[in-house]
NULUM-348291 format. One record per residue (C-alpha): residue number from 1; residue in three letters; x, y, z. Coordinates in steps of 0.5 Angstrom, whole numbers, plus 500, padded with zeros to 3 digits. Each point is the difference from the previous one (the first is absolute). Layout:
<sites>
(site NUM 'ALA' (X Y Z)) ...
</sites>
This chain:
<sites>
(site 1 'UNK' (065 699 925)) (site 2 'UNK' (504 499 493)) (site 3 'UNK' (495 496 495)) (site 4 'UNK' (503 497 494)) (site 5 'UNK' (495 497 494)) (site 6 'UNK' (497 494 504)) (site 7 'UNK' (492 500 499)) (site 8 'UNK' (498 500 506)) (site 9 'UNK' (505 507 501)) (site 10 'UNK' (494 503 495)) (site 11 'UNK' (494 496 503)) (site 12 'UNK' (493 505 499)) (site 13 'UNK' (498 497 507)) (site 14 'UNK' (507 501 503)) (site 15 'UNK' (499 505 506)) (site 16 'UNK' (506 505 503)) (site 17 'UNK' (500 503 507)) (site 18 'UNK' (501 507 500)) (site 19 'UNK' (506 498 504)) (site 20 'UNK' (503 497 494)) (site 21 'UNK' (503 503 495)) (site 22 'UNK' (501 496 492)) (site 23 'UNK' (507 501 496)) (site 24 'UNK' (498 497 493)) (site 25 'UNK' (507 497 497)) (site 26 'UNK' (500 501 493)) (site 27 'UNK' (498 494 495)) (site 28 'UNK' (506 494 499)) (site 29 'UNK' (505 503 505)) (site 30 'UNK' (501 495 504)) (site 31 'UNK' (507 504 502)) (site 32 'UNK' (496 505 504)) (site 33 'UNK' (497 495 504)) (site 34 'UNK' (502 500 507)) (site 35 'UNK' (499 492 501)) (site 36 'UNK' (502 498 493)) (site 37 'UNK' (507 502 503)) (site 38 'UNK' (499 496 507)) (site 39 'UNK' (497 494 496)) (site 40 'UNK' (507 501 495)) (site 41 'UNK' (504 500 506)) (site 42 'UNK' (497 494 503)) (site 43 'UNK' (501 496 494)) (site 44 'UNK' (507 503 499)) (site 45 'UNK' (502 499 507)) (site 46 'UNK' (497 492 502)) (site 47 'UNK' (495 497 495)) (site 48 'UNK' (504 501 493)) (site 49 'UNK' (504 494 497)) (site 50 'UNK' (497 495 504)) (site 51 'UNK' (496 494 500)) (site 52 'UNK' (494 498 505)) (site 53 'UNK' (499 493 502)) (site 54 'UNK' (494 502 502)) (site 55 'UNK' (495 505 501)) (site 56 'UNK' (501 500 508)) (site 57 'UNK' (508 501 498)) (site 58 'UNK' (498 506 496)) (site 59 'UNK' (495 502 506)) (site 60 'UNK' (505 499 504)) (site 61 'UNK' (505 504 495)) (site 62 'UNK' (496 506 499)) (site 63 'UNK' (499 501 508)) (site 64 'UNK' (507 499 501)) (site 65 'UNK' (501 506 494)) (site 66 'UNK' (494 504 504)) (site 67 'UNK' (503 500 506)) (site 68 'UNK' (507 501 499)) (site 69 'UNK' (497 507 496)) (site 70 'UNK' (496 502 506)) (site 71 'UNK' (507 500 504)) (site 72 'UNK' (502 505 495)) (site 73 'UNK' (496 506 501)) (site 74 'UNK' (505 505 497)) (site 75 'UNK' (500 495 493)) (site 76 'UNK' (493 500 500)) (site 77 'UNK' (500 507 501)) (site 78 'UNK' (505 502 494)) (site 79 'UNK' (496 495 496)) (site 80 'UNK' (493 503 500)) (site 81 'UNK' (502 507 500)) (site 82 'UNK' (499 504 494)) (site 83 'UNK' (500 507 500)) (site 84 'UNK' (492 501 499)) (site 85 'UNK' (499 496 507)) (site 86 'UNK' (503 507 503)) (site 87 'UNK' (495 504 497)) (site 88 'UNK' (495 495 502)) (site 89 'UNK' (502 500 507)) (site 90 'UNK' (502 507 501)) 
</sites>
């Protein structure tokens, strides 16, 4: 699982299966964020340059961006992987 900075990533308390393996990012380097990409792509794609009537039209947007996105494996795959994701999973 890749960590960025967020606090609860670094809690004391938090508790890791064995099962799961941490991949720490470096300090302000969002670029190396996987979901950084996917939410760029998101707001590129369908949410940017926009104005919302309400908040059950930006709901209504952001599950319309979403579920386009899903369709796309392929996109979601090339947006998210990064070289040490294959080391990860090797």
């Amino acid at each position: 699982m890749v960590l960025d900075g967020a606090g609860w990533h670094i809690a004391k308390d938090l508790r890791v299966p064995d099962a799961v393996t941490l991949v720490r990012l470096p300090a302000d380097s969002p670029e190396l964020n996987p979901v950084e990409r996917i939410w760029l792509s998101l707001r590129e794609r369908f949410l940017s340059a926009r104005v919302f009537h309400d908040d059950e039209a930006i709901l209504d947007a952001c599950c319309t961006a979403w579920n386009a996105l899903t369709a796309e494996p392929e996109r979601v795959r090339s947006l998210a992987n990064f070289p040490y994701n294959e080391r990860v999973n090797a």
